[in-house]
C-alpha positions in Angstrom: -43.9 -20.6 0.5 -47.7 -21.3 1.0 -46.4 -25.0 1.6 -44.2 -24.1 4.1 -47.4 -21.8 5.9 -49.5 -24.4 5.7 -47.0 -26.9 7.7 -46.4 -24.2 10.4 -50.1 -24.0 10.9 -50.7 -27.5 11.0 -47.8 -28.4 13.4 -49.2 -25.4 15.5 -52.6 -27.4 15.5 -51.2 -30.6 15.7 -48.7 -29.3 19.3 -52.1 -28.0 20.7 -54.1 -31.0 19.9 -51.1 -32.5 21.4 -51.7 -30.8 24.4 -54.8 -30.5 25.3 -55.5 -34.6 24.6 -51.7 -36.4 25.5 -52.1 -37.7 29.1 -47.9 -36.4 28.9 -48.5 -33.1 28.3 -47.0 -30.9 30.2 -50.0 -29.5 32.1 -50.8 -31.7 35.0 -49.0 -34.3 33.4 -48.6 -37.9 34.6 -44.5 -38.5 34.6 -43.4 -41.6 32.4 -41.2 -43.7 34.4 -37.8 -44.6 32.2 -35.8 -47.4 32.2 -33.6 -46.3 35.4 -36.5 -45.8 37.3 -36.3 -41.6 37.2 -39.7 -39.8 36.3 -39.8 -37.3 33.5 -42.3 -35.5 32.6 -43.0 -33.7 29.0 -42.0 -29.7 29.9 -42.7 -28.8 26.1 -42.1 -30.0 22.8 -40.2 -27.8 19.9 -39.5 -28.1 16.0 -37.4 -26.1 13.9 -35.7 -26.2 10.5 -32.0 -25.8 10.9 -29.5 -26.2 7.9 -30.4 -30.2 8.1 -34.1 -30.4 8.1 -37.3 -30.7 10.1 -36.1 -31.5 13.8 -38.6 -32.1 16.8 -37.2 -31.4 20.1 -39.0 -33.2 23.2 -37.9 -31.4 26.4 -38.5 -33.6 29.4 -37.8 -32.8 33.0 -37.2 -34.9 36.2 -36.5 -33.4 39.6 -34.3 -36.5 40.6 -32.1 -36.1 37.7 -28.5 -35.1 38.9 -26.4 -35.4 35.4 -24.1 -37.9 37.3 -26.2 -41.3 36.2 -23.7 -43.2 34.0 -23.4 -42.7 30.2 -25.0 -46.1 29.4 -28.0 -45.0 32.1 -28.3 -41.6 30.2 -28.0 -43.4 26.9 -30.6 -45.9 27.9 -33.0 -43.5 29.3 -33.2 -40.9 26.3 -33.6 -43.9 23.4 -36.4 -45.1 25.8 -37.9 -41.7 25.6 -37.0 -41.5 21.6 -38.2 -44.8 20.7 -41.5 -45.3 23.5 -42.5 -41.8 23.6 -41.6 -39.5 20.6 -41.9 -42.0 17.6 -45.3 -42.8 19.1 -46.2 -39.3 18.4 -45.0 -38.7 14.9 -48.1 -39.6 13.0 -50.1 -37.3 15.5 -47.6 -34.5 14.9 -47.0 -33.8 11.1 -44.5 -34.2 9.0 -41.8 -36.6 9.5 -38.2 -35.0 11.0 -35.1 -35.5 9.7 -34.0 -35.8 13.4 -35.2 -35.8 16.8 -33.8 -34.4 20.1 -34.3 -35.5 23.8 -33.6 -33.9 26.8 -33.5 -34.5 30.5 -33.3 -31.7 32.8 -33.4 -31.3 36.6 -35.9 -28.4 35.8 -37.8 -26.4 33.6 -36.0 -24.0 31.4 -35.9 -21.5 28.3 -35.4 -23.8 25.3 -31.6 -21.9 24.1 -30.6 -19.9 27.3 -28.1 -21.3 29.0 -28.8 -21.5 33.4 -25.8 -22.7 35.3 -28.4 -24.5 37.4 -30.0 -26.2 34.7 -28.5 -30.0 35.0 -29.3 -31.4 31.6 -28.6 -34.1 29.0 -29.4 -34.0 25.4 -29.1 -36.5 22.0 -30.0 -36.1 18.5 -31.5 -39.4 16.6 -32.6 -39.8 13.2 -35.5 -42.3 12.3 -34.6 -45.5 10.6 -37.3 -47.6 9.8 -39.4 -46.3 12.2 -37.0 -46.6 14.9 -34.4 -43.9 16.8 -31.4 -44.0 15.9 -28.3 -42.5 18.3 -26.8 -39.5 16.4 -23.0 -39.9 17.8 -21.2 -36.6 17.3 
């Protein structure tokens, strides 16, 4: 149990490290431009332990985003995001996850509440070598 404590506190540390020094935190954030052109930038990032292990979620948001890009767009766009942004945070972060999850919505909203207005996209990958790896479900 201590372990588990002292993990909490450090990712709590480590997410406002992450903040205050990542030019893509969400504050006044620069966006990162993905593959298709859109900008997204970082509206918060989230971890959690559900039944299969450590999982970082990394909530982007672009105002240009309309949900009907192409699969292979979407696809291309979230790796990007996995891969070039989120794997180049792990060490920073803490522990390594068991999977990661990226998002893309039109605008900010409460992580687990679902809007009707909300457009969004999300994929799960796990790490593989130190790369993402699509989680097809």
């Amino acid at each position: 149990m201590r372990a588990l404590m002292a993990v909490c506190a450090l990712l709590a540390k480590t997410s406002w490290a992450l903040a205050q020094d990542d030019p893509h935190a969400p504050q006044g954030s620069a966006p990162v431009v993905v593959p298709s052109g859109l900008e997204v930038t970082l509206q918060e990032m989230l971890w959690d332990r559900p039944g299969g292990g450590l999982v970082y979620r990394f909530r982007f948001v672009a105002p240009a985003f309309t949900g009907d890009e192409s699969f292979e767009t979407q696809s291309t766009d979230l790796e990007f995001l996995c891969n070039g942004f989120a794997v180049e945070r792990l060490a920073e972060i803490g522990p390594m996850p068991s999977r990661i999850v990226i998002s893309i919505a039109d605008e900010p909203s409460e992580f687990g509440v679902f809007d009707a207005d909300v457009t969004q996209v999300f994929e799960s990958y796990s790490l593989q070598d130190g790369a993402c790896v699509w989680e097809m479900h």
